[in-house]
N, C-alpha and C positions, 0 to 999 in steps of 0.2 A: 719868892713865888711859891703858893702851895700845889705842888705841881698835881699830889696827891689828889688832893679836893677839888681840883680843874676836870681830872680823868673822870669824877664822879658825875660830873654834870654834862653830859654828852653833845647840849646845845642849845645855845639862847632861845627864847621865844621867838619864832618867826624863821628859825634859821637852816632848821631844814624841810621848808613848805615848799621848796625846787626841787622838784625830780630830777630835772634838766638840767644843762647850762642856758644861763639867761644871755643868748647871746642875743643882740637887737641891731647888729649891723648889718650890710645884706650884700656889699662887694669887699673886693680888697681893697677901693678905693677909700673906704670907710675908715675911720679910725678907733685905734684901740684904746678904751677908758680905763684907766690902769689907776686900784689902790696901792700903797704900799706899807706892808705891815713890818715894823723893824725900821731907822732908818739912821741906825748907827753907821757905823763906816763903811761895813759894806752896803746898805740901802742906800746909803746917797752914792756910793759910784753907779748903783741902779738907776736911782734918780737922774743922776749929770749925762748919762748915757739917753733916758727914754726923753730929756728933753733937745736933746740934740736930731731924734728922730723929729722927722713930719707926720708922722701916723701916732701920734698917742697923742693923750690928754692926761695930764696928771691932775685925776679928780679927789683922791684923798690921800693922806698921809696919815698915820698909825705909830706912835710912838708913845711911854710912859714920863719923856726924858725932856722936858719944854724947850732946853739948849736942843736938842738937836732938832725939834718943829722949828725953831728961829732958825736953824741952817739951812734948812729945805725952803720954808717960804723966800728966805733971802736968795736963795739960788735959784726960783720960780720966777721972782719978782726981777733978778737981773736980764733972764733970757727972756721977760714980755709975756710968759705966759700967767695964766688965771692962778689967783690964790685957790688952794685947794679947800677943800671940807677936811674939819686937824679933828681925830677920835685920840683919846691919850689922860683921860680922866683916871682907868683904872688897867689891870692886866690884863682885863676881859671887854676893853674896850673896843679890840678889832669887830668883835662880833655886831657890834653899832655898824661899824663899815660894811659885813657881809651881806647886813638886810637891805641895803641900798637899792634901786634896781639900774639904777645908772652908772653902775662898775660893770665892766664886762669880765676882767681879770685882776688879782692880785700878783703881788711878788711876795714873799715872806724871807726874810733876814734878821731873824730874831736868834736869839739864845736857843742853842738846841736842844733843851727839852719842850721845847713850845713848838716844833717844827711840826712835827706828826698831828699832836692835836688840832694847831692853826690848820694844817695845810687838811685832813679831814673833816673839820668845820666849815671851811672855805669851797671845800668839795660838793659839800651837802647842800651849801647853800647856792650853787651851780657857778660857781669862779673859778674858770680857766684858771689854774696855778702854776707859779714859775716858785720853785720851793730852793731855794739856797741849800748848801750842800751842809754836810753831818755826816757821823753815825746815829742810827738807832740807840734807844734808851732798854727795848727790847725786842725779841722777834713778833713778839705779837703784836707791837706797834708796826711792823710791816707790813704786817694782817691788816691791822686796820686802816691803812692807806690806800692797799689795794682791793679789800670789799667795796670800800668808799667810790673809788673809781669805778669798780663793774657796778655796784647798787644804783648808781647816779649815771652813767656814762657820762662826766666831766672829768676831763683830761687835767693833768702834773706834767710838768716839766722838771724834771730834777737838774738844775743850772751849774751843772760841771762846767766851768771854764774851759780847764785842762784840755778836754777833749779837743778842742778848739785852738790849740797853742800850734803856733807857724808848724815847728819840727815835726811836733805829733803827725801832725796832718799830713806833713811828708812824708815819713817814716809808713804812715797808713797807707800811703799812694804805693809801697813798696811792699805793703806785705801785701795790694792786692792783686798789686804785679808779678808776685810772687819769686820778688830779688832774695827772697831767705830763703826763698824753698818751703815745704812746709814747717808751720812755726811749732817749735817743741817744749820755751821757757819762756819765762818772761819775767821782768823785774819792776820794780816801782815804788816809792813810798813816799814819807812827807819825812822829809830830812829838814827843817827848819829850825834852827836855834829859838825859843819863843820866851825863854825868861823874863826876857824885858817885855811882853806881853803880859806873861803870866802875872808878873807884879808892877805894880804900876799906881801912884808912883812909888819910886825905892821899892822897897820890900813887902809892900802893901798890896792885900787884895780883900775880897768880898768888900760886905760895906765899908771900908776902907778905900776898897780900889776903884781905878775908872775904867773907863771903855769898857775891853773884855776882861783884865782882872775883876772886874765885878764877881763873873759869873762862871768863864773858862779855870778858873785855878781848882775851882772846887771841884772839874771832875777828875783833875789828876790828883787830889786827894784822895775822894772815896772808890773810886776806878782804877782798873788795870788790864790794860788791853790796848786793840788797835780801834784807839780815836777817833782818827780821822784818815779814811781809808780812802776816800774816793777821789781824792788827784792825783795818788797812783794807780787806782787801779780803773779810773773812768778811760786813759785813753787805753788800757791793754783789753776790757772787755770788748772795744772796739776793734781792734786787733784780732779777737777772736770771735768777730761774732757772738758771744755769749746771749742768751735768751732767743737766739735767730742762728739756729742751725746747731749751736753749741750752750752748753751753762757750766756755772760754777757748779761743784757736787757736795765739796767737805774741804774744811780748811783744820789745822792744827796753828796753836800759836803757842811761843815763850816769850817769856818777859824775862831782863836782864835784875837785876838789885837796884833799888832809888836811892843817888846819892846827888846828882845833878841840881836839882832844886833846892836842897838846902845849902848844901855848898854854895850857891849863889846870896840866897840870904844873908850869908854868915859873911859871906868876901864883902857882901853892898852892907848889911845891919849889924854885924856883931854877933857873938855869941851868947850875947843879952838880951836879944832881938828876942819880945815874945813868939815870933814866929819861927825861930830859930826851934823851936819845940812841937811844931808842927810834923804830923810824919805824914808822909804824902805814899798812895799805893802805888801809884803806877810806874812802872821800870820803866829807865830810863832810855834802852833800845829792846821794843816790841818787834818780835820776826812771826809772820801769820804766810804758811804754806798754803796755797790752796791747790787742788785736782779740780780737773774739768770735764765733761762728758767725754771730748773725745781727745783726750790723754794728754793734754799737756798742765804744765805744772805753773803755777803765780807765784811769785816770792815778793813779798811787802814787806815793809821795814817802816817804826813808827820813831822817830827820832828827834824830839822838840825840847829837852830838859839839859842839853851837851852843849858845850861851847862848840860848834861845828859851820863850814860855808852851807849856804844852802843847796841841796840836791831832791831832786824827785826820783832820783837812781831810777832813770828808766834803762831799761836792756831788752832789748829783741834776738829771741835768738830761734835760725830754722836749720833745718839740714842743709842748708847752702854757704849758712854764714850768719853774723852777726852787727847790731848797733847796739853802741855804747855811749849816753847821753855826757856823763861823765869822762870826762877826757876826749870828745867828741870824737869820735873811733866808729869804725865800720871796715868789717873784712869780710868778703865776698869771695868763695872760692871758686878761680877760672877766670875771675875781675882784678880782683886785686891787685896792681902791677908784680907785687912778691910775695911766694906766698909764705903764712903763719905770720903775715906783718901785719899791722894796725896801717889805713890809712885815714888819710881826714874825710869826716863824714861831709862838710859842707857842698864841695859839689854835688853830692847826691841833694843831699837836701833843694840845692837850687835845681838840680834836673828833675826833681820829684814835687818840686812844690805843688801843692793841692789848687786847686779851680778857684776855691774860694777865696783865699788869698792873693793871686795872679788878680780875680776881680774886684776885691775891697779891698786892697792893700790902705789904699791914698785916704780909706773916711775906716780905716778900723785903726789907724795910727793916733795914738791920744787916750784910746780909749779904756785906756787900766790893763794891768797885765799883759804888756806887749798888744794889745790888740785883741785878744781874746776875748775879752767882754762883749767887746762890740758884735761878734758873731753868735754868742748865748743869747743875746737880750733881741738880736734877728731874727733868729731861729724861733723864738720865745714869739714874740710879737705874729711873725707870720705864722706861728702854727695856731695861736689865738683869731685871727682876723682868717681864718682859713678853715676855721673851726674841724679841726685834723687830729690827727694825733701826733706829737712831737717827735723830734727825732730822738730825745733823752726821757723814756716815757715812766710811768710809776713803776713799772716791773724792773727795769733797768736801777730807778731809783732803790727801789726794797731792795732788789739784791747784794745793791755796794752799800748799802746802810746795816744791813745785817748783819754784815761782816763783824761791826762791833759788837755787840751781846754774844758772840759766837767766840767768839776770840776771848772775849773775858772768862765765859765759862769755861773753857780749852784749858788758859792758863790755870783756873781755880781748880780743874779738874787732873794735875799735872801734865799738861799738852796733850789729853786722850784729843781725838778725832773728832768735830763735831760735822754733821750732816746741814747743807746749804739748803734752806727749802727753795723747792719749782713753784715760784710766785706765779709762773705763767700755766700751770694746773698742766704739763704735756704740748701746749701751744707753740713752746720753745722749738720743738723739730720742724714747724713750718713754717715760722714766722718771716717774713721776709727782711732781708737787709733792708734799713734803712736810714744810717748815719751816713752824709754827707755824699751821697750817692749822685 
Protein backbone atom coordinates (compact mmCIF):
# COMPACT_ATOMS: atom_id res chain seq x y z
CA UNK A 1 0.00 0.00 0.00
CA UNK A 2 1.44 3.67 -0.89
CA UNK A 3 -0.03 4.98 2.08
CA UNK A 4 2.06 8.12 1.29
CA UNK A 5 0.35 8.86 -2.21
CA UNK A 6 -3.31 7.77 -0.63
CA UNK A 7 -2.66 10.93 1.99
CA UNK A 8 -1.97 13.02 -1.22
CA UNK A 9 -5.16 12.44 -2.82
CA UNK A 10 -7.82 13.73 -0.13
CA UNK A 11 -10.89 12.23 -2.20
CA UNK A 12 -12.49 10.52 -5.08
CA UNK A 13 -14.56 12.33 -7.47
CA UNK A 14 -17.91 12.58 -6.05
CA UNK A 15 -16.81 11.86 -2.59
CA UNK A 16 -17.12 14.57 -0.73
CA UNK A 17 -20.38 16.37 -2.42
CA UNK A 18 -22.34 15.34 1.22
CA UNK A 19 -22.11 17.99 3.59
CA UNK A 20 -24.39 15.69 5.50
CA UNK A 21 -25.10 12.32 6.57
CA UNK A 22 -27.07 10.61 3.86
CA UNK A 23 -29.34 9.23 6.21
CA UNK A 24 -32.89 8.11 4.18
CA UNK A 25 -34.68 6.12 6.93
CA UNK A 26 -37.10 7.84 8.90
CA UNK A 27 -38.10 5.45 12.22
CA UNK A 28 -36.26 3.10 14.30
CA UNK A 29 -38.23 0.66 12.70
CA UNK A 30 -36.29 1.11 9.51
CA UNK A 31 -33.43 -0.63 8.78
CA UNK A 32 -29.76 0.04 8.68
CA UNK A 33 -27.85 -0.52 5.09
CA UNK A 34 -24.46 -1.27 6.17
CA UNK A 35 -21.04 -1.31 3.77
CA UNK A 36 -18.16 -3.05 4.99
CA UNK A 37 -14.88 -2.03 4.25
CA UNK A 38 -11.98 -4.74 5.46
CA UNK A 39 -13.52 -8.07 5.83
CA UNK A 40 -10.72 -10.15 7.13
CA UNK A 41 -11.22 -11.69 10.35
CA UNK A 42 -12.28 -9.14 12.30
CA UNK A 43 -14.99 -7.77 9.49
CA UNK A 44 -16.59 -11.09 9.09
CA UNK A 45 -17.12 -11.32 13.03
CA UNK A 46 -18.74 -7.79 11.99
CA UNK A 47 -20.51 -9.43 9.31
CA UNK A 48 -21.71 -12.90 11.24
CA UNK A 49 -22.92 -10.54 13.93
CA UNK A 50 -24.98 -7.62 11.75
CA UNK A 51 -26.55 -10.72 10.05
CA UNK A 52 -27.94 -12.12 12.96
CA UNK A 53 -29.69 -8.71 13.57
CA UNK A 54 -33.10 -8.01 11.99
CA UNK A 55 -32.43 -4.35 11.46
CA UNK A 56 -29.50 -4.27 8.78
CA UNK A 57 -29.04 -5.11 5.24
CA UNK A 58 -25.63 -6.03 4.22
CA UNK A 59 -25.48 -3.93 0.91
CA UNK A 60 -21.70 -4.17 0.08
CA UNK A 61 -18.67 -5.64 1.00
CA UNK A 62 -15.05 -4.14 0.40
CA UNK A 63 -12.28 -6.28 0.41
CA UNK A 64 -8.69 -6.48 -1.85
CA UNK A 65 -8.47 -10.31 -0.87
CA UNK A 66 -11.31 -12.53 -3.44
CA UNK A 67 -10.86 -15.50 -0.58
CA UNK A 68 -12.26 -13.60 1.81
CA UNK A 69 -15.39 -11.86 -0.66
CA UNK A 70 -16.03 -15.94 -1.30
CA UNK A 71 -16.30 -15.99 2.79
CA UNK A 72 -18.76 -13.25 3.20
CA UNK A 73 -20.98 -14.10 0.29
CA UNK A 74 -21.07 -17.76 1.38
CA UNK A 75 -21.90 -16.65 4.94
CA UNK A 76 -24.83 -14.11 3.27
CA UNK A 77 -25.86 -16.78 1.02
CA UNK A 78 -26.29 -19.51 4.07
CA UNK A 79 -28.38 -17.15 6.53
CA UNK A 80 -30.90 -16.18 3.16
CA UNK A 81 -29.87 -12.93 2.94
CA UNK A 82 -29.26 -10.82 -0.69
CA UNK A 83 -25.88 -11.13 -2.34
CA UNK A 84 -24.15 -7.97 -1.69
CA UNK A 85 -22.70 -5.23 -4.29
CA UNK A 86 -18.38 -6.82 -3.85
CA UNK A 87 -15.86 -3.22 -4.51
CA UNK A 88 -12.29 -5.10 -4.12
CA UNK A 89 -10.73 -4.28 -7.69
CA UNK A 90 -7.97 -2.06 -6.22
CA UNK A 91 -6.95 -0.23 -2.61
CA UNK A 92 -9.01 2.71 -3.27
CA UNK A 93 -11.93 0.70 -4.22
CA UNK A 94 -13.83 1.55 -0.97
CA UNK A 95 -14.43 4.95 -2.30
CA UNK A 96 -16.59 3.06 -5.30
CA UNK A 97 -18.77 2.01 -2.02
CA UNK A 98 -18.84 5.63 -0.50
CA UNK A 99 -20.62 7.23 -3.54
CA UNK A 100 -23.49 4.88 -3.30
CA UNK A 101 -26.46 6.56 -1.98
CA UNK A 102 -27.93 3.46 -0.67
CA UNK A 103 -25.45 2.75 2.20
CA UNK A 104 -26.52 4.46 5.15
CA UNK A 105 -23.23 3.39 7.27
CA UNK A 106 -19.98 1.62 7.04
CA UNK A 107 -17.76 -0.43 9.48
CA UNK A 108 -14.01 -0.29 8.56
CA UNK A 109 -11.66 -3.22 9.64
CA UNK A 110 -8.92 -2.75 7.56
CA UNK A 111 -5.03 -2.61 8.30
CA UNK A 112 -4.28 0.54 10.36
CA UNK A 113 -2.86 2.72 8.35
CA UNK A 114 -6.06 2.96 6.24
CA UNK A 115 -8.14 3.50 9.34
CA UNK A 116 -8.08 7.52 9.64
CA UNK A 117 -8.09 7.94 5.91
CA UNK A 118 -10.96 5.26 5.18
CA UNK A 119 -12.96 6.45 8.14
CA UNK A 120 -12.43 10.56 6.97
CA UNK A 121 -13.26 9.66 3.50
CA UNK A 122 -16.34 7.91 4.70
CA UNK A 123 -17.11 10.89 6.84
CA UNK A 124 -17.00 13.27 3.93
CA UNK A 125 -18.96 11.32 1.97
CA UNK A 126 -21.86 11.46 5.03
CA UNK A 127 -21.31 7.43 6.35
CA UNK A 128 -22.27 6.98 9.83
CA UNK A 129 -18.84 5.08 10.77
CA UNK A 130 -18.25 2.36 13.05
CA UNK A 131 -14.18 2.41 12.75
CA UNK A 132 -12.35 -0.73 14.36
CA UNK A 133 -9.98 0.02 16.76
CA UNK A 134 -5.85 1.12 16.37
CA UNK A 135 -3.43 3.43 17.26
CA UNK A 136 -2.99 6.57 15.29
CA UNK A 137 0.02 6.71 12.59
CA UNK A 138 0.13 10.55 13.86
CA UNK A 139 -1.53 13.30 15.92
CA UNK A 140 -2.53 15.11 13.14
CA UNK A 141 -4.29 12.11 11.79
CA UNK A 142 -6.54 12.70 14.94
CA UNK A 143 -6.96 16.26 13.60
CA UNK A 144 -8.10 15.04 10.83
CA UNK A 145 -10.86 12.62 12.00
CA UNK A 146 -12.18 14.98 14.17
CA UNK A 147 -12.26 18.33 11.60
CA UNK A 148 -14.00 15.68 9.35
CA UNK A 149 -16.64 15.16 12.05
CA UNK A 150 -17.50 18.90 13.02
CA UNK A 151 -16.79 20.08 8.95
CA UNK A 152 -19.57 17.40 8.13
CA UNK A 153 -21.52 16.62 11.33
CA UNK A 154 -21.33 12.73 10.56
CA UNK A 155 -20.89 10.86 13.41
CA UNK A 156 -17.73 7.72 14.23
CA UNK A 157 -18.08 5.22 16.26
CA UNK A 158 -14.85 4.03 17.58
CA UNK A 159 -15.90 -0.02 18.23
CA UNK A 160 -13.94 -0.73 21.50
CA UNK A 161 -15.21 -3.93 22.45
CA UNK A 162 -13.57 -3.94 25.76
CA UNK A 163 -15.55 -1.35 27.07
CA UNK A 164 -18.44 -3.69 26.84
CA UNK A 165 -16.87 -6.85 28.44
CA UNK A 166 -19.34 -8.64 31.34
CA UNK A 167 -16.50 -7.54 34.26
CA UNK A 168 -15.71 -4.05 32.95
CA UNK A 169 -19.32 -3.25 33.07
CA UNK A 170 -19.43 -4.38 36.52
CA UNK A 171 -16.56 -3.09 37.96
CA UNK A 172 -18.17 0.51 36.18
CA UNK A 173 -21.40 -0.16 38.08
CA UNK A 174 -18.97 0.06 41.19
CA UNK A 175 -17.06 2.90 40.45
CA UNK A 176 -20.46 4.72 39.93
CA UNK A 177 -21.45 3.42 43.10
CA UNK A 178 -18.65 4.72 44.44
CA UNK A 179 -17.40 1.08 46.28
CA UNK A 180 -13.58 2.47 45.69
CA UNK A 181 -14.31 5.74 46.90
CA UNK A 182 -12.79 8.16 44.91
CA UNK A 183 -10.65 6.65 42.02
CA UNK A 184 -6.80 7.49 42.26
CA UNK A 185 -5.04 4.71 39.63
CA UNK A 186 -5.79 2.69 37.34
CA UNK A 187 -4.15 -0.06 35.16
CA UNK A 188 -4.50 -1.65 31.81
CA UNK A 189 -2.92 -3.02 28.77
CA UNK A 190 -2.70 -5.63 25.91
CA UNK A 191 -0.64 -8.39 27.44
CA UNK A 192 -1.10 -10.79 24.48
CA UNK A 193 1.53 -13.23 23.30
CA UNK A 194 1.02 -12.50 19.30
CA UNK A 195 4.11 -14.10 17.69
CA UNK A 196 2.16 -16.57 16.06
CA UNK A 197 0.26 -13.67 14.78
CA UNK A 198 3.04 -11.69 13.90
CA UNK A 199 4.37 -14.59 11.59
CA UNK A 200 2.44 -16.69 9.85
CA UNK A 201 3.09 -19.22 8.44
CA UNK A 202 6.35 -20.28 10.47
CA UNK A 203 8.49 -17.33 10.46
CA UNK A 204 7.03 -15.59 7.68
CA UNK A 205 5.62 -12.19 7.20
CA UNK A 206 4.79 -9.35 4.78
CA UNK A 207 4.45 -10.61 1.31
CA UNK A 208 5.27 -13.90 2.61
CA UNK A 209 2.75 -13.86 5.36
CA UNK A 210 -1.06 -14.24 5.74
CA UNK A 211 -3.76 -12.76 7.51
CA UNK A 212 -2.30 -10.05 9.70
CA UNK A 213 1.40 -11.16 9.33
CA UNK A 214 0.92 -9.45 5.87
CA UNK A 215 0.78 -6.16 7.34
CA UNK A 216 0.99 -5.96 11.50
CA UNK A 217 4.83 -7.34 11.64
CA UNK A 218 5.99 -4.38 9.77
CA UNK A 219 5.05 -1.99 12.46
CA UNK A 220 6.86 -3.65 15.02
CA UNK A 221 9.69 -3.30 12.89
CA UNK A 222 9.77 0.30 11.97
CA UNK A 223 7.84 1.35 15.35
CA UNK A 224 8.23 1.64 19.01
CA UNK A 225 5.77 2.54 21.29
CA UNK A 226 2.35 1.79 22.79
CA UNK A 227 0.51 0.04 19.76
CA UNK A 228 -2.39 -0.80 20.62
CA UNK A 229 -3.65 1.23 23.52
CA UNK A 230 -7.26 1.05 23.47
CA UNK A 231 -8.45 -2.17 25.22
CA UNK A 232 -6.75 -1.14 28.07
CA UNK A 233 -7.43 1.97 28.16
CA UNK A 234 -11.16 2.25 26.53
CA UNK A 235 -12.74 0.66 29.65
CA UNK A 236 -10.55 2.97 32.42
CA UNK A 237 -11.43 6.33 30.43
CA UNK A 238 -14.91 5.22 31.20
CA UNK A 239 -14.09 4.89 34.61
CA UNK A 240 -13.05 8.29 34.51
CA UNK A 241 -15.09 9.98 32.67
CA UNK A 242 -12.40 11.29 30.40
CA UNK A 243 -13.63 13.96 27.69
CA UNK A 244 -16.99 14.46 30.12
CA UNK A 245 -16.01 16.07 33.16
CA UNK A 246 -12.32 14.75 33.21
CA UNK A 247 -9.31 14.16 30.24
CA UNK A 248 -6.17 12.79 29.56
CA UNK A 249 -3.34 15.68 29.89
CA UNK A 250 0.26 14.11 29.23
CA UNK A 251 1.52 10.71 29.22
CA UNK A 252 5.36 9.61 29.38
CA UNK A 253 6.34 6.27 28.00
CA UNK A 254 9.57 3.45 27.96
CA UNK A 255 10.29 0.84 26.14
CA UNK A 256 12.23 -2.37 27.40
CA UNK A 257 15.23 -3.88 24.63
CA UNK A 258 13.73 -6.21 21.61
CA UNK A 259 14.77 -9.63 21.85
CA UNK A 260 11.19 -11.50 21.91
CA UNK A 261 10.65 -11.69 18.34
CA UNK A 262 13.78 -12.88 17.11
CA UNK A 263 14.11 -15.26 19.58
CA UNK A 264 11.14 -16.85 18.24
CA UNK A 265 12.29 -16.84 14.64
CA UNK A 266 15.49 -18.47 15.57
CA UNK A 267 13.57 -21.33 18.06
CA UNK A 268 10.68 -21.81 14.84
CA UNK A 269 13.54 -20.97 11.60
CA UNK A 270 16.97 -21.29 12.53
CA UNK A 271 19.64 -19.01 12.76
CA UNK A 272 19.84 -19.26 8.97
CA UNK A 273 16.42 -18.01 8.76
CA UNK A 274 16.89 -14.93 6.42
CA UNK A 275 14.72 -13.21 8.86
CA UNK A 276 16.75 -14.25 11.70
CA UNK A 277 18.65 -10.81 10.43
CA UNK A 278 15.75 -8.75 10.73
CA UNK A 279 15.98 -6.06 13.67
CA UNK A 280 12.69 -5.15 14.82
CA UNK A 281 12.35 -1.56 16.97
CA UNK A 282 9.80 -2.10 19.17
CA UNK A 283 10.51 -3.32 23.02
CA UNK A 284 9.27 -5.91 23.90
CA UNK A 285 7.38 -4.44 27.37
CA UNK A 286 6.17 -0.65 26.40
CA UNK A 287 5.08 1.16 30.05
CA UNK A 288 3.03 4.63 28.89
CA UNK A 289 2.05 6.73 32.28
CA UNK A 290 -0.55 8.98 31.82
CA UNK A 291 -1.96 12.34 34.14
CA UNK A 292 -5.43 13.39 33.87
CA UNK A 293 -7.17 16.76 34.58
CA UNK A 294 -8.36 15.79 37.80
CA UNK A 295 -5.35 14.03 39.21
CA UNK A 296 -5.31 10.61 38.78
CA UNK A 297 -2.65 8.54 37.14
CA UNK A 298 -3.24 5.39 33.97
CA UNK A 299 -0.47 2.83 33.81
CA UNK A 300 -0.46 0.83 30.42
CA UNK A 301 1.50 -1.76 29.58
CA UNK A 302 2.10 -3.05 25.83
CA UNK A 303 3.18 -6.66 26.01
CA UNK A 304 2.79 -8.94 22.53
CA UNK A 305 6.41 -10.14 21.43
CA UNK A 306 6.89 -12.54 25.27
CA UNK A 307 5.88 -15.97 25.60
CA UNK A 308 3.18 -14.67 28.41
CA UNK A 309 -0.98 -15.87 29.45
CA UNK A 310 -3.06 -13.37 28.16
CA UNK A 311 -3.93 -10.23 30.49
CA UNK A 312 -5.49 -6.73 29.96
CA UNK A 313 -4.03 -6.10 33.64
CA UNK A 314 -6.98 -4.13 34.43
CA UNK A 315 -6.69 -2.59 38.21
CA UNK A 316 -8.96 -0.06 39.83
CA UNK A 317 -7.89 1.49 42.40
CA UNK A 318 -9.81 4.40 44.92
CA UNK A 319 -9.43 5.59 48.34
CA UNK A 320 -11.59 2.97 49.65
CA UNK A 321 -10.09 -0.02 47.95
CA UNK A 322 -9.24 -1.96 45.10
CA UNK A 323 -9.88 -4.52 41.88
CA UNK A 324 -7.63 -6.68 40.47
CA UNK A 325 -8.53 -8.44 37.20
CA UNK A 326 -5.51 -10.59 37.41
CA UNK A 327 -5.93 -13.00 40.30
CA UNK A 328 -9.47 -11.78 40.46
CA UNK A 329 -9.08 -9.85 43.76
CA UNK A 330 -11.01 -7.04 45.34
CA UNK A 331 -10.44 -5.41 48.92
CA UNK A 332 -12.84 -3.00 50.02
CA UNK A 333 -12.04 -1.37 53.25
CA UNK A 334 -14.94 -1.72 56.21
CA UNK A 335 -16.29 -4.69 53.49
CA UNK A 336 -13.92 -7.04 53.33
CA UNK A 337 -14.43 -9.80 55.86
CA UNK A 338 -10.51 -9.26 56.93
CA UNK A 339 -8.71 -6.66 56.58
CA UNK A 340 -5.43 -6.10 54.16
CA UNK A 341 -6.75 -9.57 52.69
CA UNK A 342 -7.54 -10.02 48.96
CA UNK A 343 -11.10 -11.40 48.65
CA UNK A 344 -12.76 -13.03 45.52
CA UNK A 345 -13.98 -10.45 43.15
CA UNK A 346 -16.82 -12.67 41.65
CA UNK A 347 -19.71 -11.91 44.03
CA UNK A 348 -19.30 -8.45 43.38
CA UNK A 349 -19.15 -8.74 39.93
CA UNK A 350 -22.65 -10.85 40.06
CA UNK A 351 -23.99 -8.10 42.71
CA UNK A 352 -22.76 -5.26 40.28
CA UNK A 353 -23.62 -6.75 37.08
CA UNK A 354 -24.57 -3.96 34.62
CA UNK A 355 -28.40 -3.58 33.15
CA UNK A 356 -27.09 -4.53 29.92
CA UNK A 357 -26.05 -7.64 30.49
CA UNK A 358 -28.89 -8.87 33.07
CA UNK A 359 -30.94 -7.72 29.58
CA UNK A 360 -29.05 -9.38 26.66
CA UNK A 361 -27.28 -12.03 28.34
CA UNK A 362 -29.33 -15.10 26.26
CA UNK A 363 -28.80 -13.17 22.30
CA UNK A 364 -25.07 -11.54 23.38
CA UNK A 365 -23.94 -15.31 24.13
CA UNK A 366 -22.07 -16.42 20.64
CA UNK A 367 -21.20 -13.58 19.74
CA UNK A 368 -17.30 -13.21 19.71
CA UNK A 369 -15.37 -12.16 22.72
CA UNK A 370 -17.48 -13.37 25.38
CA UNK A 371 -20.47 -11.38 24.22
CA UNK A 372 -18.98 -8.16 23.78
CA UNK A 373 -19.31 -7.64 20.18
CA UNK A 374 -22.74 -8.24 20.32
CA UNK A 375 -23.17 -5.01 22.45
CA UNK A 376 -20.61 -2.61 20.14
CA UNK A 377 -22.24 -3.53 16.89
CA UNK A 378 -25.86 -2.52 19.17
CA UNK A 379 -24.85 0.34 20.25
CA UNK A 380 -23.22 0.96 16.64
CA UNK A 381 -26.52 0.18 14.75
CA UNK A 382 -28.90 2.18 17.09
CA UNK A 383 -26.89 5.06 17.25
CA UNK A 384 -26.85 4.87 13.27
CA UNK A 385 -30.87 4.33 12.88
CA UNK A 386 -31.14 7.10 15.76
CA UNK A 387 -29.05 9.32 13.77
CA UNK A 388 -27.24 10.47 17.43
CA UNK A 389 -24.29 10.68 18.51
CA UNK A 390 -22.62 7.33 19.91
CA UNK A 391 -21.81 6.36 23.08
CA UNK A 392 -17.88 5.80 21.89
CA UNK A 393 -17.73 9.01 19.90
CA UNK A 394 -14.62 10.46 17.54
CA UNK A 395 -13.19 12.52 20.37
CA UNK A 396 -13.10 9.56 22.59
CA UNK A 397 -11.75 7.70 19.46
CA UNK A 398 -8.69 10.52 18.80
CA UNK A 399 -7.85 10.51 22.23
CA UNK A 400 -7.01 6.68 22.78
CA UNK A 401 -5.48 6.58 19.29
CA UNK A 402 -3.12 9.26 20.05
CA UNK A 403 -1.75 7.77 22.63
CA UNK A 404 0.45 6.03 19.90
CA UNK A 405 2.59 8.83 18.17
CA UNK A 406 2.87 10.23 21.69
CA UNK A 407 4.40 7.42 23.26
CA UNK A 408 6.72 6.78 20.43
CA UNK A 409 7.94 10.13 20.48
CA UNK A 410 8.32 10.02 24.53
CA UNK A 411 10.39 6.98 24.11
CA UNK A 412 12.50 8.69 21.03
CA UNK A 413 12.81 11.51 23.10
CA UNK A 414 14.21 9.53 26.37
CA UNK A 415 10.54 9.37 28.16
CA UNK A 416 10.37 13.39 28.28
CA UNK A 417 6.61 14.24 28.80
CA UNK A 418 4.50 14.61 25.92
CA UNK A 419 1.20 16.78 26.19
CA UNK A 420 -2.35 14.88 25.22
CA UNK A 421 -4.25 17.30 22.86
CA UNK A 422 -8.15 18.52 24.01
CA UNK A 423 -9.71 16.99 20.89
CA UNK A 424 -12.85 18.40 22.45
CA UNK A 425 -11.49 22.28 22.11
CA UNK A 426 -12.61 22.91 26.29
CA UNK A 427 -16.09 20.97 25.63
CA UNK A 428 -14.65 18.17 27.89
CA UNK A 429 -15.77 20.33 31.32
CA UNK A 430 -19.43 19.88 30.10
CA UNK A 431 -19.99 17.36 28.26
CA UNK A 432 -22.27 15.01 29.64
CA UNK A 433 -21.97 11.35 30.74
CA UNK A 434 -22.90 9.07 28.30
CA UNK A 435 -21.54 5.44 28.13
CA UNK A 436 -23.96 3.03 29.22
CA UNK A 437 -26.01 5.24 31.19
Amino acid sequence: MKRRDFLKTTSAAGLTAAAAPNFLFAGQGQKVRLGLIGVGLRGTWHLRNAILRDDTEIRAICDIDPERISICREMLSNAGRAEPLVFGKDDHAYRDLLIRDDIDAVIISTPWLWHVPMAVDSMKAGKYVGLEVSGAASVEECWEMVRAHEQTGTHLMFLENVSYRRDVMAVLNMVRQELFGELIQCHGGYQHDLRAVKFNPGVEFGEKGKSEARWRTQHSIKRNGELYPTHGLGPIVNFLDTNRGNRLVSLTSTATKSRGLRNYIVEKGGEDHPNAKVRFNLGDIVTTVMTCANGEVIVLHHDTNLPRPYSLAFRVQGTRGLWMKDGNQIYIEGVSPEPHRWEPSQPYLEKYDHEYWKKYQAVAEGAGHGGMDFFVLKEFVESVKGQKAPPIDVYDGAAMMVITPLSERSITEGGQPQQIPDFTNGRWIKRPRVFAV
